[in-house]
C-alpha positions in Angstrom: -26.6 60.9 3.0 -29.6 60.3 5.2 -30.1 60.1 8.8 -32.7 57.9 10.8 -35.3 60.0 12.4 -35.5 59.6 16.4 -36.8 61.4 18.5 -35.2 61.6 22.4 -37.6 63.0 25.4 -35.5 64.6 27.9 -34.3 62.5 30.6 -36.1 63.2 33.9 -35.8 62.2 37.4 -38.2 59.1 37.0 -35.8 57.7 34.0 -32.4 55.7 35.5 -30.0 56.0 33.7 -27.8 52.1 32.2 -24.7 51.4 31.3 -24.5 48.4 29.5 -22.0 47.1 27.7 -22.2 44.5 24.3 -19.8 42.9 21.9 -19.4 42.0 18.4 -17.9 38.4 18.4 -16.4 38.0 15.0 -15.5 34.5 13.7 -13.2 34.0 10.7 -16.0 33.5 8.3 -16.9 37.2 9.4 -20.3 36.3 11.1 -21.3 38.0 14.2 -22.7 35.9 17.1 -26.4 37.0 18.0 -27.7 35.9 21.1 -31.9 35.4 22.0 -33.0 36.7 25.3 -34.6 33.8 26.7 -38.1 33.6 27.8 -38.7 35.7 31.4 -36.5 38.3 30.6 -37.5 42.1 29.2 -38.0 41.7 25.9 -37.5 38.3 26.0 -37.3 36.7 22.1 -35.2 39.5 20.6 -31.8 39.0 19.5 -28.9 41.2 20.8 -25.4 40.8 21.0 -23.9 39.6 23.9 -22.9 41.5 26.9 -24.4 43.2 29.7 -24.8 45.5 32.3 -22.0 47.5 33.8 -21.4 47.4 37.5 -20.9 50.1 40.2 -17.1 50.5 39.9 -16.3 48.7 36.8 -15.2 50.3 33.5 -17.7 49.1 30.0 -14.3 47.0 28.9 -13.9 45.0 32.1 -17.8 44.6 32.6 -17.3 43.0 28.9 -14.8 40.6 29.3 -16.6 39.8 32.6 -20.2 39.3 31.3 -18.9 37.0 28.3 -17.4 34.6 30.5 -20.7 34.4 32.5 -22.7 34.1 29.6 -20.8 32.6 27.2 -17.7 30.6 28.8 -15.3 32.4 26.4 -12.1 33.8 27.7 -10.7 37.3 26.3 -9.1 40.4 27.5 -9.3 43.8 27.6 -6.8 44.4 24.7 -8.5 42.6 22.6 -12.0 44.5 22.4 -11.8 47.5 19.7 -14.3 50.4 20.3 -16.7 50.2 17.4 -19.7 52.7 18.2 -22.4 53.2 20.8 -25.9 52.8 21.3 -27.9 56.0 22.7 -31.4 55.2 23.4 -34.4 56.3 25.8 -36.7 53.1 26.6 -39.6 54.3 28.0 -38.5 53.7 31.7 -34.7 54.0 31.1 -32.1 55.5 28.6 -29.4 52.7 27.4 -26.0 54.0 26.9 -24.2 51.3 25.4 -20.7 51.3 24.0 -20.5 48.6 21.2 -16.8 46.4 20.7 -15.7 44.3 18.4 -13.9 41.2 19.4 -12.0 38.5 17.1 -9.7 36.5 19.6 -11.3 35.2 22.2 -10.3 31.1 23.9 -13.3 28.8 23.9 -16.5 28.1 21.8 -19.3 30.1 23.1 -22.3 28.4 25.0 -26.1 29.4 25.8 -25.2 29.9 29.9 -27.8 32.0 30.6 -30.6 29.9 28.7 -30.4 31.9 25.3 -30.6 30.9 21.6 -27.0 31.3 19.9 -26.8 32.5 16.4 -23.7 33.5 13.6 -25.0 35.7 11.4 -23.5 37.2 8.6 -23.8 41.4 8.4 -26.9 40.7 5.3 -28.6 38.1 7.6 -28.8 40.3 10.5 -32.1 42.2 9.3 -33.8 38.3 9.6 -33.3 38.7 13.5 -35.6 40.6 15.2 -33.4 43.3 17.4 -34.7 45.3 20.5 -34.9 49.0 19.1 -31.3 50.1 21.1 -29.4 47.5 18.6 -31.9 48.2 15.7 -30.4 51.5 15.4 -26.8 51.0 15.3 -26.9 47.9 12.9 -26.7 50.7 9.7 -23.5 51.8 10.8 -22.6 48.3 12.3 -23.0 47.5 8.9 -20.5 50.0 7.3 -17.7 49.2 9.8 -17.8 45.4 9.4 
């Protein structure tokens, strides 16, 4: 077994802390839909799966379900996102906490609402997307469970 190297400074009083929230949105050829953070946005031209961040008073599952319908125009529920992993990682002016779901039933075909590329991707073409460094490190064991 091996283990990817990372390193994690301490979290300090300068470094916010954000709760964000993504999805795997599996199809029934098994690809997972990738979406491209559109030009204007932090690190805008990577690819990420969709989601977002978690409001004051919301739990990650509602924030989910909310922030798919924003960005994508799909309809699902609560029940039916399963808890796949998490993404720990300390940007240099914030740490992400980011609890990963997958999701196969869902009403609608997903659209670009928020002026991002769309993408399915089958698990071997994911490495052909370039990922921000939060998602790059979960895609090993992404990779496992899918």
């Amino acid at each position: 077994m091996s283990c990817i190297d990372v390193t994690m400074p301490p979290l300090d009083a300068n470094r916010r802390m954000v709760l964000v929230a993504a999805a795997l949105l599996i199809d029934d050829q098994n690809r997972v839909l990738l979406a491209q953070r559109p030009a204007g946005k932090n690190m805008a031209g990577l690819w990420e799966f969709p989601g977002g961040k978690v409001d004051a008073g919301e739990v990650p599952e509602v924030a989910l379900v909310r922030e798919l319908r924003e960005e994508l125009g799909i309809e699902t529920s609560v029940g039916c996102l399963q808890p796949l992993t998490f993404a720990s990682y300390a940007y240099p002016d914030f740490h992400l906490l980011m609890p990963l779901y997958a999701c196969r039933v869902w009403q609608g075909t997903p659209q670009p609402r928020e002026g991002q590329t769309l993408a399915w991707a089958t698990k071997h073409e994911w490495r052909n997307y370039k990922m921000p460094p939060a998602d790059d490190v979960v895609l090993p064991i992404l990779f496992e469970l899918i």
